[in-house]
TIROMAR-770447 format. One line per 3 residues: their letters; for each residue x, y, z of C-alpha. Coordinates in steps of 0.25 Angstrom, whole numbers, plus 5000, padded with zeros to 4 digits. Layout:
A) X,Y,Z ~ ...
END
This chain:
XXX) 5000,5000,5000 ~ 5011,5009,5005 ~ 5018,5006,4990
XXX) 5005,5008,4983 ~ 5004,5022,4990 ~ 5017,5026,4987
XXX) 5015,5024,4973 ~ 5002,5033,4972 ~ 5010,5043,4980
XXX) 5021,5041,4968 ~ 5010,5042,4959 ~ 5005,5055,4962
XXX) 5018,5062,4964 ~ 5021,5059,4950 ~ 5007,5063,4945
XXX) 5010,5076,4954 ~ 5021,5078,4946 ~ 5017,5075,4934
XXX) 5007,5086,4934 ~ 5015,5097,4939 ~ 5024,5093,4928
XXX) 5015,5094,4919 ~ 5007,5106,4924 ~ 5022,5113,4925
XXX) 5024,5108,4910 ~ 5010,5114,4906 ~ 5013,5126,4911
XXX) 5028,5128,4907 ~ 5021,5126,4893 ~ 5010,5139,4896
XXX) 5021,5146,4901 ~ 5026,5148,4885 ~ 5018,5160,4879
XXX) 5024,5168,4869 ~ 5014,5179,4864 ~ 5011,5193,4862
XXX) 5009,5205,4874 ~ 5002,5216,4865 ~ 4998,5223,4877
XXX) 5013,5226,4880 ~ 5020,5224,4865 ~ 5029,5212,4868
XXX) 5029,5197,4867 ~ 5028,5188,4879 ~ 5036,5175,4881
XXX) 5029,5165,4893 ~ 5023,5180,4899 ~ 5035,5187,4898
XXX) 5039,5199,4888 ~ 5048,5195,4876 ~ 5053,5200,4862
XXX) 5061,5190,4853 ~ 5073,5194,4847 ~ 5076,5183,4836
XXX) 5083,5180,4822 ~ 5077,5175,4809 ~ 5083,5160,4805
XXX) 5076,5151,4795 ~ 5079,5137,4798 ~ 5077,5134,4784
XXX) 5090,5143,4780 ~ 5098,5134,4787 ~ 5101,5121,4788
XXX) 5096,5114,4801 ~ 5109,5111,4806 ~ 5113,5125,4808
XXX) 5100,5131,4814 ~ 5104,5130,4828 ~ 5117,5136,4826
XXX) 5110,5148,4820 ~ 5099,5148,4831 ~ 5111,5147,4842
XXX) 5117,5158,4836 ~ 5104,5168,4836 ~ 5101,5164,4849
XXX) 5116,5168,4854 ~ 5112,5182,4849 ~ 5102,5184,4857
XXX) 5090,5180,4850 ~ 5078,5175,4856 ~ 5071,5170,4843
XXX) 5074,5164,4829 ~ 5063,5168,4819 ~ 5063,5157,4806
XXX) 5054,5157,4795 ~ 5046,5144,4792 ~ 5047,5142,4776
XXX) 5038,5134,4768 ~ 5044,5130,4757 ~ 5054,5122,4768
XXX) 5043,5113,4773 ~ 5033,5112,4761 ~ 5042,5112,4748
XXX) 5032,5101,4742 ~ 5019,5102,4746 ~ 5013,5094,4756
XXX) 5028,5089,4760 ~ 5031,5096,4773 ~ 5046,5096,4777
XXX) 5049,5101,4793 ~ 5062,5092,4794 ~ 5076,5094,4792
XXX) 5080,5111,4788 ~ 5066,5112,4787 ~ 5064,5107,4802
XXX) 5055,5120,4808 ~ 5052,5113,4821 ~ 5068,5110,4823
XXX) 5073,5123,4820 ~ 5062,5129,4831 ~ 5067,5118,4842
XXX) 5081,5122,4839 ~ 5078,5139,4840 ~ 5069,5135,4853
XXX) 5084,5127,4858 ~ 5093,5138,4856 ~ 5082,5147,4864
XXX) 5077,5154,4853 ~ 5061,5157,4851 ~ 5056,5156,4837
XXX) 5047,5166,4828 ~ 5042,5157,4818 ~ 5038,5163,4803
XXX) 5029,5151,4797 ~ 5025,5159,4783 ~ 5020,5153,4776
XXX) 5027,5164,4768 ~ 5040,5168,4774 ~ 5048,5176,4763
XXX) 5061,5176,4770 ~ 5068,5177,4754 ~ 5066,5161,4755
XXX) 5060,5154,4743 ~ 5047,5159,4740 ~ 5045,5164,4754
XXX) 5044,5150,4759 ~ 5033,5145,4750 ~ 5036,5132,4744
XXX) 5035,5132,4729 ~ 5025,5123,4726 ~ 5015,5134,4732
XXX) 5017,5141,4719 ~ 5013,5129,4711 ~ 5001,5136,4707
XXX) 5006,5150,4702 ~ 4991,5156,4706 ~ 4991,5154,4720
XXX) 4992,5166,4730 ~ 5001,5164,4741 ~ 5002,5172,4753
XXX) 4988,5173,4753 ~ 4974,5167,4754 ~ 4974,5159,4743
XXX) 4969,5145,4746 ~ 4979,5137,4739 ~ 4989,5145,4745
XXX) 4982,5144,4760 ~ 4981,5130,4758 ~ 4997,5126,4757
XXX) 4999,5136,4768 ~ 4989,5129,4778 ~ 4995,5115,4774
XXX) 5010,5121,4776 ~ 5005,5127,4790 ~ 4998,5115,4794
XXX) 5013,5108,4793 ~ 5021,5119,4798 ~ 5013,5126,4810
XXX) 5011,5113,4818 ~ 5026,5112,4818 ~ 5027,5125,4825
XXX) 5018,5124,4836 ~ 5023,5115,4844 ~ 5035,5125,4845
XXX) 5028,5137,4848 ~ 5031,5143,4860 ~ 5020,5141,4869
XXX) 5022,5126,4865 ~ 5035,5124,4868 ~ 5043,5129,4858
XXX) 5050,5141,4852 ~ 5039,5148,4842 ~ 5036,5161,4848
XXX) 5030,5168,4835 ~ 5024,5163,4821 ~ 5024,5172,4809
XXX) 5011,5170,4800 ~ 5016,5174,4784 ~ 5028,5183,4783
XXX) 5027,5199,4780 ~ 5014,5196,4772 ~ 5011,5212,4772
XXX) 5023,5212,4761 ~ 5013,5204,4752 ~ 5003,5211,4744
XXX) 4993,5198,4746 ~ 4989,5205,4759 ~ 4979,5194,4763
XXX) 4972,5194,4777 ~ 4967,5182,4775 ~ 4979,5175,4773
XXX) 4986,5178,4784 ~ 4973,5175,4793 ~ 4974,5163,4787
XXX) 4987,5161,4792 ~ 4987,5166,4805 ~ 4974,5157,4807
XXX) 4983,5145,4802 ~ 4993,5146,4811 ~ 4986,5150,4823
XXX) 4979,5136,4821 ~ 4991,5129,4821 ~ 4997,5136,4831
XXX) 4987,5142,4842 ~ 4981,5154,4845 ~ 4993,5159,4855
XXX) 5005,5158,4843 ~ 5012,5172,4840 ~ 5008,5174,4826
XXX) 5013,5186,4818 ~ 5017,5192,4805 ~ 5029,5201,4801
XXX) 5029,5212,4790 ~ 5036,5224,4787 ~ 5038,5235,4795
XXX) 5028,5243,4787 ~ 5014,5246,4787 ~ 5011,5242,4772
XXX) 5017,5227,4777 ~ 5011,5226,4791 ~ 4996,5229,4784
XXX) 4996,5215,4775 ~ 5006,5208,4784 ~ 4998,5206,4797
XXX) 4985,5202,4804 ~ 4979,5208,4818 ~ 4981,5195,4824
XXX) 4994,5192,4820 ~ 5008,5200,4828 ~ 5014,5209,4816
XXX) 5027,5212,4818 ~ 5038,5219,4808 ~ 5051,5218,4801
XXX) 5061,5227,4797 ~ 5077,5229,4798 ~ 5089,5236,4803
XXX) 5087,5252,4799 ~ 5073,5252,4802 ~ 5065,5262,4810
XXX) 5061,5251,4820 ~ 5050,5260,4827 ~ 5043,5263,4814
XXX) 5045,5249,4810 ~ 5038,5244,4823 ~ 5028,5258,4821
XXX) 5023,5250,4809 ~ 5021,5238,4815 ~ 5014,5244,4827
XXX) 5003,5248,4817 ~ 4999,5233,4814 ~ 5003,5227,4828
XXX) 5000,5238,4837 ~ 5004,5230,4850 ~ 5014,5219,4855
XXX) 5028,5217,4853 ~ 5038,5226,4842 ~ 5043,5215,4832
XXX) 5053,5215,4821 ~ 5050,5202,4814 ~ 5061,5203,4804
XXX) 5073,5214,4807 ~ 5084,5210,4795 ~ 5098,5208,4800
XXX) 5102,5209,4786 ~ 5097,5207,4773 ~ 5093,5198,4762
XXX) 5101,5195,4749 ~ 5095,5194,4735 ~ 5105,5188,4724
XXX) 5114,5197,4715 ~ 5114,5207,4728 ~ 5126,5209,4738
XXX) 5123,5201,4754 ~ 5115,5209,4761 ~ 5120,5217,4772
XXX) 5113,5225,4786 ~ 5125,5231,4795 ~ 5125,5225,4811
XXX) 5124,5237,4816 ~ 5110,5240,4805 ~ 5106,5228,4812
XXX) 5109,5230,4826 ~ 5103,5245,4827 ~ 5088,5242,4822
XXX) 5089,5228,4830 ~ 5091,5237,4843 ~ 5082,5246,4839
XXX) 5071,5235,4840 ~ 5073,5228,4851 ~ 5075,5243,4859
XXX) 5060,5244,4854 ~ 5058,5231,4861 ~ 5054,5223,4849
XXX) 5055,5210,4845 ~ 5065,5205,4832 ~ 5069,5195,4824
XXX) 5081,5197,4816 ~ 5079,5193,4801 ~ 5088,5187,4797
XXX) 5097,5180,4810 ~ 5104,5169,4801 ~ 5098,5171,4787
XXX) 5104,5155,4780 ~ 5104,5150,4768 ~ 5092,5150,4757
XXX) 5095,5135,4753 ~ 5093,5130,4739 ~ 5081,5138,4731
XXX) 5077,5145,4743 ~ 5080,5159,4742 ~ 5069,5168,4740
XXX) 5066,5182,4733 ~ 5063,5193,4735 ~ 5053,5201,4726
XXX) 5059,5213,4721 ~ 5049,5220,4712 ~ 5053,5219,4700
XXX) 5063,5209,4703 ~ 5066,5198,4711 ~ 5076,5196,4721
XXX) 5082,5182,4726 ~ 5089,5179,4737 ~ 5102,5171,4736
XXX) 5105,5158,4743 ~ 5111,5163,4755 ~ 5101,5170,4767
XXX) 5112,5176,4774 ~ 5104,5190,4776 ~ 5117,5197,4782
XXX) 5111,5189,4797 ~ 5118,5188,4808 ~ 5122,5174,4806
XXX) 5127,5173,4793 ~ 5121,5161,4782 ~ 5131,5152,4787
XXX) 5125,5156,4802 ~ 5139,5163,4807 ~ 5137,5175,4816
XXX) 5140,5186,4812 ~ 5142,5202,4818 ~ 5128,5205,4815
XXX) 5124,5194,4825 ~ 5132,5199,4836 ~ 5126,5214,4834
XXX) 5114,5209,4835 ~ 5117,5200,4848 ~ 5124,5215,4854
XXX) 5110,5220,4852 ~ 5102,5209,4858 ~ 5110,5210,4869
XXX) 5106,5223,4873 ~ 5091,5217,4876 ~ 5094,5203,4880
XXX) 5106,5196,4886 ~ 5115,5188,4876 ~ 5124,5179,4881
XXX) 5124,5167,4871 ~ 5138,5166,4864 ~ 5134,5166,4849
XXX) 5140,5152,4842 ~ 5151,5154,4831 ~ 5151,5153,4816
XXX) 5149,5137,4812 ~ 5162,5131,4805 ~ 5163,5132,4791
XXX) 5168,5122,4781 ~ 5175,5124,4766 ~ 5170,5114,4758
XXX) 5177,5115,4746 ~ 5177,5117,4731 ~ 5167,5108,4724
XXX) 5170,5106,4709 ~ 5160,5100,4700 ~ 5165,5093,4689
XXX) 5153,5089,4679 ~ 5140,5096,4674 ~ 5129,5095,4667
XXX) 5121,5104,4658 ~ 5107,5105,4664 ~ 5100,5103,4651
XXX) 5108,5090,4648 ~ 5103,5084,4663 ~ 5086,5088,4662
XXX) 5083,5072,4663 ~ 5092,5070,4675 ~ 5088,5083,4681
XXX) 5072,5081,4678 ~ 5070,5067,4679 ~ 5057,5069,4678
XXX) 5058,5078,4664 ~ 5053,5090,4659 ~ 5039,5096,4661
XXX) 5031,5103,4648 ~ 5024,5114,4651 ~ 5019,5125,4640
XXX) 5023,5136,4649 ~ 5034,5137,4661 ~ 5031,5132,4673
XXX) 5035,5137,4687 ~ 5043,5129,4697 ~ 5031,5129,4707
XXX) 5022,5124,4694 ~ 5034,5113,4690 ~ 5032,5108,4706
XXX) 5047,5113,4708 ~ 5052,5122,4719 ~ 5066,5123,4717
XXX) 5076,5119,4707 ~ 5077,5124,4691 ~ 5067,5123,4680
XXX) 5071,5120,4664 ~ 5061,5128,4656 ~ 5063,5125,4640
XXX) 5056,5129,4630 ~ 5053,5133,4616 ~ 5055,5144,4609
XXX) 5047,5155,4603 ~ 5052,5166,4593 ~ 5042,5175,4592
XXX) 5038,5178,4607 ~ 5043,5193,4604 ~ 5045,5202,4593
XXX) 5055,5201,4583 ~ 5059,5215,4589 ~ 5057,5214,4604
XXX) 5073,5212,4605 ~ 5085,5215,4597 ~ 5090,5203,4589
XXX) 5101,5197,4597 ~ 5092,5195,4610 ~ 5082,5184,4613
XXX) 5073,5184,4624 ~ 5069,5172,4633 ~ 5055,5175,4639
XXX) 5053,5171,4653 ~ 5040,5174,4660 ~ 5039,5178,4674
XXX) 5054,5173,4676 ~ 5057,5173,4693 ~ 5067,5164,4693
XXX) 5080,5161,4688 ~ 5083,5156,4673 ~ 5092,5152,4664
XXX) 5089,5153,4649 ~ 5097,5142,4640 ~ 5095,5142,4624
XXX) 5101,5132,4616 ~ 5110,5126,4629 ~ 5120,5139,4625
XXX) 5113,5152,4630 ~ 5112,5153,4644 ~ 5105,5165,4652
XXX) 5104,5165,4665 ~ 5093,5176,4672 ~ 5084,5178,4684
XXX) 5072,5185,4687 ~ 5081,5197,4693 ~ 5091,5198,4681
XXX) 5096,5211,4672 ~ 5094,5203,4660 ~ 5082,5199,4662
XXX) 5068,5211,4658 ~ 5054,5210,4661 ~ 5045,5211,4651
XXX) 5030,5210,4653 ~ 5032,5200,4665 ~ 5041,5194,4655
XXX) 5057,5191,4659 ~ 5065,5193,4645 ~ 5079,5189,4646
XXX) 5088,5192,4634 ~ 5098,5182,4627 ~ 5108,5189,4620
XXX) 5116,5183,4608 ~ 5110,5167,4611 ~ 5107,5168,4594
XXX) 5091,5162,4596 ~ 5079,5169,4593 ~ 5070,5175,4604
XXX) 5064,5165,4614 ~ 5053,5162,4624 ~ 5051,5152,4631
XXX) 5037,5152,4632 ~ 5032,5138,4630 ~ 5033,5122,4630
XXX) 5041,5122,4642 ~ 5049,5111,4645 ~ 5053,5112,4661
XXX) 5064,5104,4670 ~ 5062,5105,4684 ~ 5070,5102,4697
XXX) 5083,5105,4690 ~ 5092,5105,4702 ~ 5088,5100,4718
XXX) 5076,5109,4725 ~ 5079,5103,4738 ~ 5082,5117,4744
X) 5091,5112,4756
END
């Protein structure tokens, strides 16, 4: 009897137990609250007051093996937060085929940044811009060339949800009132820059992640600090916050914003460390001390920032974007070093201990920052055969050309990457006798966006883009003029004959 009542008496000591545990754990878990104090103009972290001072840093610019390097390195100065961007066309570059593994492992790169003690702001798009291929949208969304996206277009909605319905339930385990690191979600991506101006989209999405993600989720949207952007870009019931970089007035940048988001916490969504590079320009440049004078200008105002870039990587493969320039068109190049304070290659540099100084004056830094990785010469690599492209069309596209009366898009071939081979037949009377001097001949390309090279005979070999000097408009028309090549005047305007996947689109 006596060992009977000892074992109940063990019995409910451990029951005890377990239910303070579990009350303990419960309310260790409701303790966690990130959210926004409108009445006083600040964030609260678990009840207490709190801005972020973070660094953009897009898991997908980097390869996985270096991210915590990079996120050690932004926390050593001094940052609290890492800002990424979550692009599409990573984790849906076929349809229906998700991809969260490997580079593209969101859920890994938010674990490590909540490991290095950094809180995360989370930009889900579905647009991103960030001069990445297309602003993040895969290609095949372009399949059908009437759809209208960034809008509330059906088709368009439709992808979006199936996308969101993969990606959102990823993140919400990691928010921080679960557990986890996710503080704020961006909804779309300085959309008052977009002439669409559609309400209803952005309802749509601020509905769609809200179910997904709770009611209690810091949603908000970023546009410039202007109120011709600020008026498309944002909803009453989503945070609107601002971007802008060094030289700025910061008071009438965070005037403007004020007009939109009368109350709650000053934000500088993107403040640019540097600057983006466009092919056939010089690197870009921003001077430490440019950067350092705005950046305490704004935390002297109190407010939150994220620096834009903090390590800027590598756009891998066919990944760099564009930017629209009006009449022309501006690519980026391969590398997204954006002058940052980590260089591409993720070695510190001056600009990052400025920055740190600063910091330094509002929180204590004490975290020795790690040094520059080793590097390694690899060599001369000399290649010793080739081949002419045209010779090598069966073992390239195995699958063999595809006849078309007209050209077809990538997006219409079901190719996202890579080269297409257009031939075609020619047409002598497509212009006038006199429309050009004798010794020239036109090629007629329409609505050229891309990169091209014309061959004629295997011997003639032109090589433009859509932002060359020998290339004119005419009439929505690209002419491009083939001096002494001895053939009559061409266009290649019908009987198409394409090859596709000319070279690997993997794009890591």
């Amino acid at each position: 009897g006596q060992q009977v009542m000892a074992m109940w008496s063990l019995v409910q000591v451990f029951v005890l137990l377990s239910l303070i545990c579990v009350s303990s754990c419960r309310g260790s878990m409701l303790a966690r609250s990130f959210r926004i104090d409108y009445d006083n103009d600040r964030f609260l972290r678990d009840g207490e007051p709190f801005r972020y001072v973070s660094g953009s840093f897009h898991y997908f610019r980097v390869p996985r093996g270096y991210w915590k390097d990079r996120l050690m390195k932004m926390r050593a100065a001094g940052l609290n937060a890492v800002q990424t961007y979550v692009a599409w066309n990573v984790h849906e570059e076929e349809q229906g085929k998700f991809n969260f593994a490997g580079n593209a492992d969101l859920e890994e790169f938010l674990r490590l940044s909540m490991d290095v003690g950094l809180l995360v702001i989370l930009r889900a798009g579905p647009y991103i811009c960030a001069e990445w291929e297309s602003g993040g949208f895969p290609g095949w969304l372009s399949k059908d060339p009437t759809i209208k996206l960034r809008s509330s277009d059906q088709r368009y909605l439709s992808a979006v949800h199936a996308y969101m319905d993969q990606l959102l339930p990823r993140v919400k385990p990691l928010l921080y009132e679960n557990g986890g690191p996710v503080i704020m979600v961006q909804v779309e991506n300085e959309y008052g820059s977009f002439p669409a101006c559609d309400k209803k989209y952005l309802t749509y999405l601020e509905d769609l992640f809200r179910q997904h993600l709770g009611s209690n989720v810091a949603l908000f949207t970023t546009d410039g600090a202007g109120v011709g952007y600020l008026k498309c870009g944002t909803l009453d019931s989503l945070y609107s916050t601002v971007d802008f970089g060094p030289g700025g007035n910061v008071q009438s940048a965070f005037k403007a914003m004020r007009q939109y988001q009368p109350h709650g916490p000053l934000v500088n969504s993107e403040y640019y460390t540097g600057w983006l590079d466009h092919w056939g320009s010089g690197h870009a440049h921003v001077s430490d001390d440019a950067v350092t004078k705005t950046l305490d200008e704004i935390l002297q105002a109190n407010a939150s920032v994220n620096m834009y870039m903090f390590e800027g990587g590598t756009n891998f493969g066919f990944m760099n974007g564009a930017n629209d320039g009006g009449e022309e068109t501006k690519p980026q190049p391969t590398s997204y070093d954006y002058d940052a304070p980590l260089s591409e290659a993720g070695d510190p540099r001056s600009k990052l201990t400025a920055i740190r100084n600063v910091i330094s004056k509002y929180y204590t830094v004490n975290m020795p920052v790690p040094p520059a990785l080793p590097k390694f010469a690899y060599g001369t690599v000399k290649f010793s055969e080739a081949v002419y492209i045209l010779d090598a069309l069966k073992q390239l596209t195995p699958g063999g050309p595809v006849y078309s009366d007209y050209p077809l898009t990538m997006e219409e071939l079901g190719q996202n990457y890579g080269f297409v081979l257009y031939r075609g037949v020619t047409h002598e009377d497509a212009l006038p006798a006199d429309a050009l001097p004798a010794d020239e001949q036109v090629v007629e390309l329409s609505y050229l966006h891309d990169r091209a090279t014309v061959l004629l005979h295997r011997v003639c070999h032109i090589l433009f883009d859509f932002c060359t000097s020998i290339a004119t408009s005419h009439s929505s028309i690209v002419y491009v003029k083939l001096v002494m090549c001895g053939v009559s005047t061409l266009t290649l305007k019908r009987n198409f004959i394409l090859y596709r996947n000319l070279v690997s689109t993997k794009a890591y």
